[in-house]
C-alpha positions as protocol buffer text, in pm:
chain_id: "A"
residue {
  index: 1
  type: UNK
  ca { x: 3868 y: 367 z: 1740 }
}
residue {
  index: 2
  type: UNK
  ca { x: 3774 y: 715 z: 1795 }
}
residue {
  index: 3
  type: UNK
  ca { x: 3393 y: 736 z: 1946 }
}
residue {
  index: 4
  type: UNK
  ca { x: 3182 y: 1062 z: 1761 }
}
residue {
  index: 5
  type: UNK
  ca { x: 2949 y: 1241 z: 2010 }
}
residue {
  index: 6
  type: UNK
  ca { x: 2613 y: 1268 z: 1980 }
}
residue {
  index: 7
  type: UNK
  ca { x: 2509 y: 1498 z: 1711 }
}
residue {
  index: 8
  type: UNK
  ca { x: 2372 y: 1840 z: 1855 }
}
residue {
  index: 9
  type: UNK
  ca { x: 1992 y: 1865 z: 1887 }
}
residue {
  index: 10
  type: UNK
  ca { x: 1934 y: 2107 z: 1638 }
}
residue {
  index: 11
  type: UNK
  ca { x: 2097 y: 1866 z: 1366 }
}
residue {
  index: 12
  type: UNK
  ca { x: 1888 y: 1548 z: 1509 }
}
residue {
  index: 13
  type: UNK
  ca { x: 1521 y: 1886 z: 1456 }
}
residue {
  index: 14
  type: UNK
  ca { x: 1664 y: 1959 z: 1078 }
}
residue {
  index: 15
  type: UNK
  ca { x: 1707 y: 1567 z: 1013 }
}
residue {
  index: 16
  type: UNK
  ca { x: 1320 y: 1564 z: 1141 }
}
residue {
  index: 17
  type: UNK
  ca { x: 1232 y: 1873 z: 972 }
}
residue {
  index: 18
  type: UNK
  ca { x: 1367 y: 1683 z: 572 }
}
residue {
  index: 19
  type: UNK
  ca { x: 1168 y: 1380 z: 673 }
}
residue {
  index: 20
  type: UNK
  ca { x: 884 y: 1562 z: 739 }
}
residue {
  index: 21
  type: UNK
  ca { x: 872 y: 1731 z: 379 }
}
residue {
  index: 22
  type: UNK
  ca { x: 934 y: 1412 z: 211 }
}
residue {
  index: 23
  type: UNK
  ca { x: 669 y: 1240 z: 410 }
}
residue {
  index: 24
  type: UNK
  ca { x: 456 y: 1480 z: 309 }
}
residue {
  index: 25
  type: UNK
  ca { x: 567 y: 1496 z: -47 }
}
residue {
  index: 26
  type: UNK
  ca { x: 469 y: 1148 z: -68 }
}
residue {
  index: 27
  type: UNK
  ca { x: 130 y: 1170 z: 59 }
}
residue {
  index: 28
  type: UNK
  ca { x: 38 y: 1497 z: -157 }
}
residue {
  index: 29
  type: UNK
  ca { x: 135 y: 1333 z: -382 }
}
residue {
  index: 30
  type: UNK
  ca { x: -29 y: 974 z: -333 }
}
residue {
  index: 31
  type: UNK
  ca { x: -315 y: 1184 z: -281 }
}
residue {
  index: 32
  type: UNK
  ca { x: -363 y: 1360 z: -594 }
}
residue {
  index: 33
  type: UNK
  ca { x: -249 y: 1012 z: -791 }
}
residue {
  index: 34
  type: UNK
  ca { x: -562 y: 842 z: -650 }
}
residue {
  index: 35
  type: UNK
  ca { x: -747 y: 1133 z: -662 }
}
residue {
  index: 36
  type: UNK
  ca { x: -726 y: 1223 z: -1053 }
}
residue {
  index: 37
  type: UNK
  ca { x: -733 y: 815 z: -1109 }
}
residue {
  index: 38
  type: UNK
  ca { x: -1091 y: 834 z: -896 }
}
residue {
  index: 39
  type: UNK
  ca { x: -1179 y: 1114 z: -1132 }
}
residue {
  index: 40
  type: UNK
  ca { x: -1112 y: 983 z: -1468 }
}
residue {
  index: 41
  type: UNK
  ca { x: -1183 y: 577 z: -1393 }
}
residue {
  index: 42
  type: UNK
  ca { x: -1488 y: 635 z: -1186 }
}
residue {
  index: 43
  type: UNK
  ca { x: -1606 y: 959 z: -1360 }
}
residue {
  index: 44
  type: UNK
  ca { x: -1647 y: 1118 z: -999 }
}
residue {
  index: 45
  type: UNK
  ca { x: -1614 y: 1469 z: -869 }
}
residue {
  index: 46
  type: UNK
  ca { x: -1270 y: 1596 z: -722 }
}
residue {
  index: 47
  type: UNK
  ca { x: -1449 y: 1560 z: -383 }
}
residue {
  index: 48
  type: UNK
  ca { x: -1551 y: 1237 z: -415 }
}
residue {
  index: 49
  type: UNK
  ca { x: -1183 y: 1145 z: -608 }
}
residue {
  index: 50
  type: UNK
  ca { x: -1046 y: 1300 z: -277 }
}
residue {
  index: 51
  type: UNK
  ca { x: -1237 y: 1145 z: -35 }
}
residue {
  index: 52
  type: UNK
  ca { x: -1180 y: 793 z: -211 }
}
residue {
  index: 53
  type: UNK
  ca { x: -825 y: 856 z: -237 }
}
residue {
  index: 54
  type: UNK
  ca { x: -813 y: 922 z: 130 }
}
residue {
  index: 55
  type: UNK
  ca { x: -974 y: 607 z: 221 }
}
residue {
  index: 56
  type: UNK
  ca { x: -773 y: 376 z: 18 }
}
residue {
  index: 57
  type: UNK
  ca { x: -464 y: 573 z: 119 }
}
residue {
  index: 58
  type: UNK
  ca { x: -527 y: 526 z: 501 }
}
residue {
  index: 59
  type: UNK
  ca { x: -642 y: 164 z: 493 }
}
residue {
  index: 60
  type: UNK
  ca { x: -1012 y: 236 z: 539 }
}
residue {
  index: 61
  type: UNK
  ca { x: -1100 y: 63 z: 194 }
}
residue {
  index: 62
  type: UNK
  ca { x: -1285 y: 166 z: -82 }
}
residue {
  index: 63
  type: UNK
  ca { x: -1599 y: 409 z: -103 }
}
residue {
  index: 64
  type: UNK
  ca { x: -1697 y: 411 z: -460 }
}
residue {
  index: 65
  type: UNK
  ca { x: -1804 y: 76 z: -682 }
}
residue {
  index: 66
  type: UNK
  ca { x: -1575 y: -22 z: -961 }
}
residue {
  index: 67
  type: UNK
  ca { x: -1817 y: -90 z: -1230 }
}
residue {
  index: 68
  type: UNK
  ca { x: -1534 y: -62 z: -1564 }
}
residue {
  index: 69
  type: UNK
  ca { x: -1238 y: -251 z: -1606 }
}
residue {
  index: 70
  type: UNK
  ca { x: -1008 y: 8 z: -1631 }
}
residue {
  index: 71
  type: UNK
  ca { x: -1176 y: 121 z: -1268 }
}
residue {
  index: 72
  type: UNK
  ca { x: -1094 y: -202 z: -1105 }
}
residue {
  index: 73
  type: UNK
  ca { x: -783 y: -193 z: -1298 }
}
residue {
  index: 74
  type: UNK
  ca { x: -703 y: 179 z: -1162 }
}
residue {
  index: 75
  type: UNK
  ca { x: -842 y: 69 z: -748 }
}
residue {
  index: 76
  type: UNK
  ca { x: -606 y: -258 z: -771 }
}
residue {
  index: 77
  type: UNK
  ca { x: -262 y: -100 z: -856 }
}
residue {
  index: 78
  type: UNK
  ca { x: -390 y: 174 z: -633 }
}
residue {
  index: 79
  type: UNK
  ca { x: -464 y: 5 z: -313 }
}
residue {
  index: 80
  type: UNK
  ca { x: -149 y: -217 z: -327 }
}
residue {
  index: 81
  type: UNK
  ca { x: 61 y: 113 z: -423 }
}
residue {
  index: 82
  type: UNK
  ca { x: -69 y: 276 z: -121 }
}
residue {
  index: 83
  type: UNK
  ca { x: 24 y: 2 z: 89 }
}
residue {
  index: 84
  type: UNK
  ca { x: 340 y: 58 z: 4 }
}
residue {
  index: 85
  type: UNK
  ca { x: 364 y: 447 z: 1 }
}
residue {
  index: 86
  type: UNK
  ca { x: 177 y: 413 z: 354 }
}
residue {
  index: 87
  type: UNK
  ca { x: 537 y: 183 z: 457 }
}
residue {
  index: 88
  type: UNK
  ca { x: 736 y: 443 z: 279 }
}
residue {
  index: 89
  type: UNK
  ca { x: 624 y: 743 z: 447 }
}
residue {
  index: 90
  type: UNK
  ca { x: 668 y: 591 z: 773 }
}
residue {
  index: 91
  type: UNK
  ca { x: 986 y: 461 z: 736 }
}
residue {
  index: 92
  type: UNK
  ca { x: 1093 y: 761 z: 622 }
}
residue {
  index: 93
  type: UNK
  ca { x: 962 y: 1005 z: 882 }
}
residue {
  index: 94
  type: UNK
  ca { x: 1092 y: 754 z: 1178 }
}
residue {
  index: 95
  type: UNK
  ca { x: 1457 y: 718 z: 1044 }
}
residue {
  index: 96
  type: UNK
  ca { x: 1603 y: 1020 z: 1205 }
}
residue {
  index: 97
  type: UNK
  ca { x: 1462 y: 903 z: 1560 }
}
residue {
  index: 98
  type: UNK
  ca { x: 1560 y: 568 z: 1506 }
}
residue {
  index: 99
  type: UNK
  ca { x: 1948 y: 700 z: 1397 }
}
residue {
  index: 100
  type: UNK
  ca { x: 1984 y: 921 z: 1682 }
}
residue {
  index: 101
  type: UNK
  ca { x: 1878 y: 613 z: 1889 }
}
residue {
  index: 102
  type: UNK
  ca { x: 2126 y: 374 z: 1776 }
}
residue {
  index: 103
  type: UNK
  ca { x: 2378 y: 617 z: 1863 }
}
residue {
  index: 104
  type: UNK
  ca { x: 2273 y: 695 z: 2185 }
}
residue {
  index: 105
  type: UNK
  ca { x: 2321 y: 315 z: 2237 }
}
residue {
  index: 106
  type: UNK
  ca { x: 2638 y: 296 z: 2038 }
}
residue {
  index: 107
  type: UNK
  ca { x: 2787 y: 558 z: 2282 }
}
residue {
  index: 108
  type: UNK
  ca { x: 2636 y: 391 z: 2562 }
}
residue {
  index: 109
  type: UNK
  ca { x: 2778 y: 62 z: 2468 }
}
residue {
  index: 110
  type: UNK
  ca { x: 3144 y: 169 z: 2411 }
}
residue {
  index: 111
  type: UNK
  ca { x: 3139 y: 393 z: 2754 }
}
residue {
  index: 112
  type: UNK
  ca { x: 3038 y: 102 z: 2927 }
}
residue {
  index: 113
  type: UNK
  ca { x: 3296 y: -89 z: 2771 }
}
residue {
  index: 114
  type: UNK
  ca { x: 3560 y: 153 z: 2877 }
}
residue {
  index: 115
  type: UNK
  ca { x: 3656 y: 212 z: 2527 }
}
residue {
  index: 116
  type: UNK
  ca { x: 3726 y: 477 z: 2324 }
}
């Protein structure tokens, strides 16, 4: 088996540089989701949409009292899908590091090994 070498740095910075525009992707647009749902459910301002949004989308919990069904309809499937964009985005921002690891230690391994 033939060992690859380690990609060059500037390949491992443009892997970084894609995950960081998809990570962001995702929370722009996680953002604005919960941000127009805050607007139209809870009949709030795009401030206060925002600022809701933002706290449901880092964790912090909800700002704003659901007082409608179809408000604590809209803050249920939005809290438990910003769980999981929250997971998303960080998976996807560490994968590059976490691939350029694994072959460090792949290399590593085999080197040690004395193979090739």
């Amino acid at each position: 088996m033939r060992l690859k070498k380690l990609p060059h740095k500037r390949y491992f910075i443009n892997q970084l540089q894609k995950a960081s525009i998809i990570t962001l992707s995702i929370v722009i647009f996680s953002l604005a989701l919960g941000m127009f749902g805050y607007m139209y459910f809870f009949d709030l301002s795009w401030a206060d949409g925002l600022y809701n949004a933002s706290m449901i989308l880092t964790g912090m919990g909800p700002v704003a009292e659901a007082k409608s069904l179809g408000a604590k309809l809209f803050g249920s499937f939005y809290a438990l899908y910003s769980g999981v964009a929250f997971l998303t985005s960080i998976s996807v921002m560490m994968t590059p590091i976490y691939q350029r690891y694994l072959h460090k230690i792949h290399i590593k391994m085999y080197e040690e090994n004395g193979q090739e």
